[in-house]
N, CA, C and O atoms as CSV, one atom per row, in Angstrom:
chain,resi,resn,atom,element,x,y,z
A,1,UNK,N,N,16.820,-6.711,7.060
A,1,UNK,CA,C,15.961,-7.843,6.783
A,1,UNK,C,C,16.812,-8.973,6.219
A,1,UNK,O,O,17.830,-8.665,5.599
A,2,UNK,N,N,16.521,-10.120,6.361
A,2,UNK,CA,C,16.715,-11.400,6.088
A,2,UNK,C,C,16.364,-11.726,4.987
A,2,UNK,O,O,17.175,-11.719,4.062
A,3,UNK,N,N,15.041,-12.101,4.804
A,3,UNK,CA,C,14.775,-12.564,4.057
A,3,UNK,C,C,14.299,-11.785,2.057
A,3,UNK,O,O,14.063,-12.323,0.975
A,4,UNK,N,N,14.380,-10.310,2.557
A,4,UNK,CA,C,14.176,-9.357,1.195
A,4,UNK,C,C,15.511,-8.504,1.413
A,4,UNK,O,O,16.278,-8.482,2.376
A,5,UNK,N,N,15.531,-7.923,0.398
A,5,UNK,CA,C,17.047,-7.118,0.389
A,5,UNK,C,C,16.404,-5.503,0.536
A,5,UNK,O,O,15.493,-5.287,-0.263
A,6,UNK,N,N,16.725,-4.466,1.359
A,6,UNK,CA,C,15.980,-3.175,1.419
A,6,UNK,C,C,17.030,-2.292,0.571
A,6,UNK,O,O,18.155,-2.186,1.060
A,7,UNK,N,N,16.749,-1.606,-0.737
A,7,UNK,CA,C,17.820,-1.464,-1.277
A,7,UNK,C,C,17.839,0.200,-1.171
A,7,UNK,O,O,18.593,0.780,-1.952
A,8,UNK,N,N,17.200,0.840,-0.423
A,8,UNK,CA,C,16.873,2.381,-0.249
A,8,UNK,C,C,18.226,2.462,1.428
A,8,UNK,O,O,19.224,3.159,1.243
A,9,UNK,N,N,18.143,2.028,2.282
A,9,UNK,CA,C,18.883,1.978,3.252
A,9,UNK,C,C,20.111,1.897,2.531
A,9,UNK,O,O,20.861,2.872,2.484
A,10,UNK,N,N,20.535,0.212,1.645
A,10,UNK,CA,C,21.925,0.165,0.988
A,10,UNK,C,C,22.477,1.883,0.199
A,10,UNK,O,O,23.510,2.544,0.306
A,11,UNK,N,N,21.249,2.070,-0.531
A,11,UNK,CA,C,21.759,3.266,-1.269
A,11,UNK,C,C,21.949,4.744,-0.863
A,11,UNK,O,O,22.464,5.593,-1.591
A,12,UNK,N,N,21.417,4.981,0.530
A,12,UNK,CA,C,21.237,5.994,1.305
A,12,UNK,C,C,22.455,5.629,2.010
A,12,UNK,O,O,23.107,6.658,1.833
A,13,UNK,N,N,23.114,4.945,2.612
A,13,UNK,CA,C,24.069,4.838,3.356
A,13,UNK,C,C,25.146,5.379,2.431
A,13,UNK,O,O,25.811,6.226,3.027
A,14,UNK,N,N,25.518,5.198,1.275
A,14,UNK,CA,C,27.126,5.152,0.577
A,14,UNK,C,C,26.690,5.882,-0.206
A,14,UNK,O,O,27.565,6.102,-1.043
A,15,UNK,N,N,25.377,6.653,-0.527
A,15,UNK,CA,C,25.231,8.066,-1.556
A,15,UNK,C,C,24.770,9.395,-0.992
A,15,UNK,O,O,23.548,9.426,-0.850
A,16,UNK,N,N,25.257,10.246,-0.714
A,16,UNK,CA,C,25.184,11.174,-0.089
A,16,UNK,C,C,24.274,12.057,-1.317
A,16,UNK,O,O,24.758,13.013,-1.922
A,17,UNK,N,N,23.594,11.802,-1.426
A,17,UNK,CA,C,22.811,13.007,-3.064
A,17,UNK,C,C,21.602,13.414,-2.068
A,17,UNK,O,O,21.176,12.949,-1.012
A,18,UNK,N,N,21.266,14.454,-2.864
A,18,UNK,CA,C,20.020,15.336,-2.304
A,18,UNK,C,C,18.581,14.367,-2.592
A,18,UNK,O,O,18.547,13.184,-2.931
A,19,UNK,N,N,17.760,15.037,-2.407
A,19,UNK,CA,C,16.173,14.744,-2.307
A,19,UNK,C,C,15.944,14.205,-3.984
A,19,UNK,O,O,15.871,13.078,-4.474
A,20,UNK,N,N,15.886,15.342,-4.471
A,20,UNK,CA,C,15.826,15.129,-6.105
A,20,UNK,C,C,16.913,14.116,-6.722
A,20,UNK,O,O,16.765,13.796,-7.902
A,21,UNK,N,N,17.868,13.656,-6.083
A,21,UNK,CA,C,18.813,12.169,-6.865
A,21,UNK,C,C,17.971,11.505,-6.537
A,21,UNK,O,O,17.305,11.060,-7.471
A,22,UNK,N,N,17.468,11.010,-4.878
A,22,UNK,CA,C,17.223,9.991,-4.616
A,22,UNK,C,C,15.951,9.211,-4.845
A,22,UNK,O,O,15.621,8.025,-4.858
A,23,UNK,N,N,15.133,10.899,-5.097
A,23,UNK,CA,C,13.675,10.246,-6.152
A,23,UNK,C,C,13.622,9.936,-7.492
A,23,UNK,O,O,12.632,9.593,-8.138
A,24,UNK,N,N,15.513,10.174,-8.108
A,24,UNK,CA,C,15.515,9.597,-9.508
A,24,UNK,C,C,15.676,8.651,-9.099
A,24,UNK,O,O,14.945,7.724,-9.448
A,25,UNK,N,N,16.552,8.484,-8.314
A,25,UNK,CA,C,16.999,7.123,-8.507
A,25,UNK,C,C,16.101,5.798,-7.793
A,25,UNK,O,O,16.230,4.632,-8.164
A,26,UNK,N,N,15.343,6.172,-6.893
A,26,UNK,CA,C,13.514,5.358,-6.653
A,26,UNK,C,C,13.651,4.836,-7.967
A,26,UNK,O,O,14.248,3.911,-8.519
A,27,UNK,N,N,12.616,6.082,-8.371
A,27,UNK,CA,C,12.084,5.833,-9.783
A,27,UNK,C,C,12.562,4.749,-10.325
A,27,UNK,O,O,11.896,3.723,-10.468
A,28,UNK,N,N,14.158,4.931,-10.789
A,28,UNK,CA,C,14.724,3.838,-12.011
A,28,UNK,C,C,14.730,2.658,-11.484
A,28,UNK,O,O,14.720,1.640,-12.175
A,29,UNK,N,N,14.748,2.655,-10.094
A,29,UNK,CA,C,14.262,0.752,-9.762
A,29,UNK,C,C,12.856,0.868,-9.622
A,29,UNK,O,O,12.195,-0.165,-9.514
A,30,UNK,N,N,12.391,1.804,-9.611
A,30,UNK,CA,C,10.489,0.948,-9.663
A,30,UNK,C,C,10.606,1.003,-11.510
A,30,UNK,O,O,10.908,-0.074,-12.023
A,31,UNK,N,N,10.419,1.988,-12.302
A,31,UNK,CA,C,10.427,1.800,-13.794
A,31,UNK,C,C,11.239,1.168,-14.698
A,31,UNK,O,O,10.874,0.789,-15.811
A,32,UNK,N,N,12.407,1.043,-14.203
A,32,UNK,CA,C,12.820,0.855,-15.208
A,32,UNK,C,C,13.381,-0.569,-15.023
A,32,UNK,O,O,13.623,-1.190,-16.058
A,33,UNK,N,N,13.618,-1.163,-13.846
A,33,UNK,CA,C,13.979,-2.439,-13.202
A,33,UNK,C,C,13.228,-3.511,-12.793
A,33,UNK,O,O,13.503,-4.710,-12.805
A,34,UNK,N,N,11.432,-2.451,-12.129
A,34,UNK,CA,C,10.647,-3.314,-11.895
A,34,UNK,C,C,10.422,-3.688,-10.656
A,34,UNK,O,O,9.708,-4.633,-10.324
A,35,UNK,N,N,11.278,-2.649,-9.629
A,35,UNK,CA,C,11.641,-3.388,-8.353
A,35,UNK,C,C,10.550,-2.616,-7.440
A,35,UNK,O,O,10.582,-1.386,-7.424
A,36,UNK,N,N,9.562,-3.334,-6.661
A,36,UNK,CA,C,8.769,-2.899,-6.081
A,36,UNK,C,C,8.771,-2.590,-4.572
A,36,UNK,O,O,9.298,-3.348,-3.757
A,37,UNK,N,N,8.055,-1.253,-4.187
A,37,UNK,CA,C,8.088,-1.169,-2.952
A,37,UNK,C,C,7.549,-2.669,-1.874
A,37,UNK,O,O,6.785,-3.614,-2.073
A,38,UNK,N,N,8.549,-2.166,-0.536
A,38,UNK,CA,C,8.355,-3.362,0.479
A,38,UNK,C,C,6.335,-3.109,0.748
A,38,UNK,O,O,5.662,-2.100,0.958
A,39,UNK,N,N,6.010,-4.458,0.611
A,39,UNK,CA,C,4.773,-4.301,0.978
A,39,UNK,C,C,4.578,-5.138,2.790
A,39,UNK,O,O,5.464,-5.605,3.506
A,40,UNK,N,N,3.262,-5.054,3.005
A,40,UNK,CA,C,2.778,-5.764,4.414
A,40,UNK,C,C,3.442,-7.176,4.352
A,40,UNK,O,O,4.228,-7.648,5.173
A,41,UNK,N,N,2.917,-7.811,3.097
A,41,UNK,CA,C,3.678,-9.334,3.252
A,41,UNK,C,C,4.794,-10.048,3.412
A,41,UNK,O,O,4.911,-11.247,3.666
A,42,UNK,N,N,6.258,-8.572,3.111
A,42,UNK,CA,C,7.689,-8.853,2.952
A,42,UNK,C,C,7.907,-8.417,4.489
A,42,UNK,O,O,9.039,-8.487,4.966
A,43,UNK,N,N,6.946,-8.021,5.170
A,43,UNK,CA,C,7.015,-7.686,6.814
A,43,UNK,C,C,6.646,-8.999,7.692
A,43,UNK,O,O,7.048,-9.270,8.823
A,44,UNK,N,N,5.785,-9.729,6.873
A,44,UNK,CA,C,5.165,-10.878,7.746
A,44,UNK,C,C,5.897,-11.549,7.695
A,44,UNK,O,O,6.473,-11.899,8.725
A,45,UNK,N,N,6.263,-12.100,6.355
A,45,UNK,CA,C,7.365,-12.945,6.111
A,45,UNK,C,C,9.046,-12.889,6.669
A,45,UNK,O,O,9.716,-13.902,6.869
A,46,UNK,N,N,9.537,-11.480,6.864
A,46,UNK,CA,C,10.309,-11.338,7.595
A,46,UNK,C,C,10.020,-11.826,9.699
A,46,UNK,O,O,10.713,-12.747,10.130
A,47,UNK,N,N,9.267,-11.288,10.443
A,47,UNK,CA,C,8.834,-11.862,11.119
A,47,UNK,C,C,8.581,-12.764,11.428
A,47,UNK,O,O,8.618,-12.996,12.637
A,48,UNK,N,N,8.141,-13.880,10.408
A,48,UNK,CA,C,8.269,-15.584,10.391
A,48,UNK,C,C,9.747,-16.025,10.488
A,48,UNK,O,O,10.220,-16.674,11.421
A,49,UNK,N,N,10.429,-15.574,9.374
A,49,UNK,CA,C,11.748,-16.194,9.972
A,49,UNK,C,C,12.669,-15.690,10.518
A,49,UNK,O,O,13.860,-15.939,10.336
A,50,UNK,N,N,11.993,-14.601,11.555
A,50,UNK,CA,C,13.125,-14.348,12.820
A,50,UNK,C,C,12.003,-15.377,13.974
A,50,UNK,O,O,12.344,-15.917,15.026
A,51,UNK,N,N,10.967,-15.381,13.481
A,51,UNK,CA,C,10.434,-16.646,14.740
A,51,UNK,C,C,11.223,-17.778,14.332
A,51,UNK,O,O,12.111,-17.898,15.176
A,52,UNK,N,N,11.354,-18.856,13.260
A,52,UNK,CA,C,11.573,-19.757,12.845
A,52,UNK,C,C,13.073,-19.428,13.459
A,52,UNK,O,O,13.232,-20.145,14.447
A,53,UNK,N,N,13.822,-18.887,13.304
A,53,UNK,CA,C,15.093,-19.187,13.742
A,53,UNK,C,C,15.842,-18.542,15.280
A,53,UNK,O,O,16.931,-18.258,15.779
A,54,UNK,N,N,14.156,-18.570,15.602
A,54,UNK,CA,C,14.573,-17.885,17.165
A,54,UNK,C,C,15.216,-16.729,17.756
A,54,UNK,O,O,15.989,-16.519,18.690
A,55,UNK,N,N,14.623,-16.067,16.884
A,55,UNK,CA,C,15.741,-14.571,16.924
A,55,UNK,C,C,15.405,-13.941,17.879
A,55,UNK,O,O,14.180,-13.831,17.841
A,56,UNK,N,N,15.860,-13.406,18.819
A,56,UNK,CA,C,15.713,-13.098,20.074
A,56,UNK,C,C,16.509,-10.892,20.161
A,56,UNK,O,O,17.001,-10.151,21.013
A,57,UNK,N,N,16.250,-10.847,19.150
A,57,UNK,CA,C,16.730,-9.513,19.201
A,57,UNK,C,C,15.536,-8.569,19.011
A,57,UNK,O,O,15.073,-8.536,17.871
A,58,UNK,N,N,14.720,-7.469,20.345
A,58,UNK,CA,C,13.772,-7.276,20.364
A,58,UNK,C,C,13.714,-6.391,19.485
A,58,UNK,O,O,12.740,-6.433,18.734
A,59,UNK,N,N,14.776,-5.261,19.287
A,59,UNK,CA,C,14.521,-4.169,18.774
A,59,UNK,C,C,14.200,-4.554,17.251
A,59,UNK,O,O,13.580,-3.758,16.545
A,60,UNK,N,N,14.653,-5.845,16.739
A,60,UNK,CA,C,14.990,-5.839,15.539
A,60,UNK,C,C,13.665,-5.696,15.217
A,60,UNK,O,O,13.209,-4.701,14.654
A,61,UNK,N,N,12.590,-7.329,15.792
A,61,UNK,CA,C,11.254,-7.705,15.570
A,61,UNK,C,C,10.175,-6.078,15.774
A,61,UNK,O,O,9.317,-5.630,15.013
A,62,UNK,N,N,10.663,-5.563,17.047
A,62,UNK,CA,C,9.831,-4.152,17.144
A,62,UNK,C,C,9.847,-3.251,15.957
A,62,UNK,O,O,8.809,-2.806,15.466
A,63,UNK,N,N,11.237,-2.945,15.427
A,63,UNK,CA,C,11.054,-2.726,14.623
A,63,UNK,C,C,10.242,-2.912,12.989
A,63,UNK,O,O,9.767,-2.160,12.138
A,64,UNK,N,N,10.431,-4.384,13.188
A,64,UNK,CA,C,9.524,-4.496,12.008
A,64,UNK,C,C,8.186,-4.478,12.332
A,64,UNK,O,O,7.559,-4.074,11.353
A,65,UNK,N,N,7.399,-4.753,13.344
A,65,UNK,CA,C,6.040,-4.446,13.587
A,65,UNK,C,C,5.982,-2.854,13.688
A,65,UNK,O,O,5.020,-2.567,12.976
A,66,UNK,N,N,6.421,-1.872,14.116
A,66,UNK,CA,C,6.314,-0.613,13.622
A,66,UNK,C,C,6.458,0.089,12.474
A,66,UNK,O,O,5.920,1.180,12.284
A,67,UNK,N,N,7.284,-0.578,11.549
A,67,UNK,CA,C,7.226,-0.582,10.333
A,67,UNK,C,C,5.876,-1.052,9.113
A,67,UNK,O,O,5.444,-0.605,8.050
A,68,UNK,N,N,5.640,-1.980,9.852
A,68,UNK,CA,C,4.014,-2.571,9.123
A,68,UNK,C,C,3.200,-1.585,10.019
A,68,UNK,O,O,2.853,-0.669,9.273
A,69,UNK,N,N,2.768,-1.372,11.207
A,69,UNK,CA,C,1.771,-0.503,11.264
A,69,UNK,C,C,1.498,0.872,10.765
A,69,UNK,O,O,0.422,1.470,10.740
A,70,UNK,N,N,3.176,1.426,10.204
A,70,UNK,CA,C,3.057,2.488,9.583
A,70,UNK,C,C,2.743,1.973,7.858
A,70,UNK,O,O,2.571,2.996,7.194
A,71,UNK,N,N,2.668,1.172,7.305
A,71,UNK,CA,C,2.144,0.991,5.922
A,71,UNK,C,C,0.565,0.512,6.631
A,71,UNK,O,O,-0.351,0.146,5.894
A,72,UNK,N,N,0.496,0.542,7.319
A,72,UNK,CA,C,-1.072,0.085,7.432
A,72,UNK,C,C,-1.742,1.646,7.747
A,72,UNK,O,O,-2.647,2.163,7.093
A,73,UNK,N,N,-1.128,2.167,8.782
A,73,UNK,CA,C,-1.693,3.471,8.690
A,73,UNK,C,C,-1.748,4.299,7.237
A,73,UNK,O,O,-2.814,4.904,7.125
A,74,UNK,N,N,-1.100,4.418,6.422
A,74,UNK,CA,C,-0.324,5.362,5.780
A,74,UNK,C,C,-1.699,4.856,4.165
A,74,UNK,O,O,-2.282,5.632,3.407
A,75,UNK,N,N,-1.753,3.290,4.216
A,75,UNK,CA,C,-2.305,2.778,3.136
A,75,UNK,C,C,-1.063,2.058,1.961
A,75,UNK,O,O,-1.294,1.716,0.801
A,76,UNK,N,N,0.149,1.986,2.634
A,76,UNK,CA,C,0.678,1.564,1.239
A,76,UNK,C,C,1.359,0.166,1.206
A,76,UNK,O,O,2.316,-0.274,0.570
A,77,UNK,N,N,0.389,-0.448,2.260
A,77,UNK,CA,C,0.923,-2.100,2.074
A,77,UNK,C,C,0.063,-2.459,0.500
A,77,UNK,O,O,-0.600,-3.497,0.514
A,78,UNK,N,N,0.065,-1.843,-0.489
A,78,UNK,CA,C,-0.476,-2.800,-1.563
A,78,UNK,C,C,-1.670,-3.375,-1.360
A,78,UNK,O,O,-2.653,-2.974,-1.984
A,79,UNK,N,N,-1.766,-4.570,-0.304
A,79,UNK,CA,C,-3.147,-4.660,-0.599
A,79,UNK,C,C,-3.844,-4.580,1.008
A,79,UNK,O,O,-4.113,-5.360,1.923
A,80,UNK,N,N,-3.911,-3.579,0.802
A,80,UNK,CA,C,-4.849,-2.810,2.477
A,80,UNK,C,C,-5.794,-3.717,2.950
A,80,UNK,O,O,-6.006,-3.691,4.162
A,81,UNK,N,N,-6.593,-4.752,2.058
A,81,UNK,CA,C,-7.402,-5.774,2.828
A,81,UNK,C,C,-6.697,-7.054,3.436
A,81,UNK,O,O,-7.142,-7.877,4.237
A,82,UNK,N,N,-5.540,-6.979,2.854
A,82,UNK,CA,C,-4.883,-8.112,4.186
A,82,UNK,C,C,-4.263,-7.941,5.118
A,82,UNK,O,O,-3.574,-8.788,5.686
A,83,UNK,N,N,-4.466,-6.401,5.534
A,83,UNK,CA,C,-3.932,-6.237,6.789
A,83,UNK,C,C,-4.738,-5.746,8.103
A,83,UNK,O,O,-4.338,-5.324,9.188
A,84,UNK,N,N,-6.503,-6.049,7.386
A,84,UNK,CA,C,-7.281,-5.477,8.174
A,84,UNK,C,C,-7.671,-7.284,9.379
A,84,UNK,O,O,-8.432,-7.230,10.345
């Protein structure tokens, strides 16, 4: 993404730790940092500015619309009435 930073990919790539590190280490950026899961709107907004700058890379955009329909399925875009 462009426009939000996904910091679970950054930290999964260069930390090789089990199941139980990586739900500590969730945790200490949602509690203790404050840092909140990607919701529906950091999807829209990403999508706007790969339109705005003409981004022409399909997989990228597919990807992010499969990504929002799975927080829409799932319930965890935050606020489930703006994605109905």
């Amino acid at each position: 993404m462009e426009t939000k930073y996904p910091l679970r990919s950054l930290y999964e790539t260069y930390l090789r730790w089990s199941e139980t590190e990586k739900s500590t280490l969730t945790q200490f950026f949602k509690s203790s940092l404050g840092v909140c899961d990607c919701a529906w709107d950091s999807f829209v907004d990403e999508i706007k500015h790969l339109k705005a700058t003409k981004c022409t890379d399909f997989d990228r955009i597919n990807g992010l619309y499969v990504r929002l329909d799975g927080l829409k399925s799932t319930g965890k875009g935050h606020d489930e009435g703006g994605l109905k």
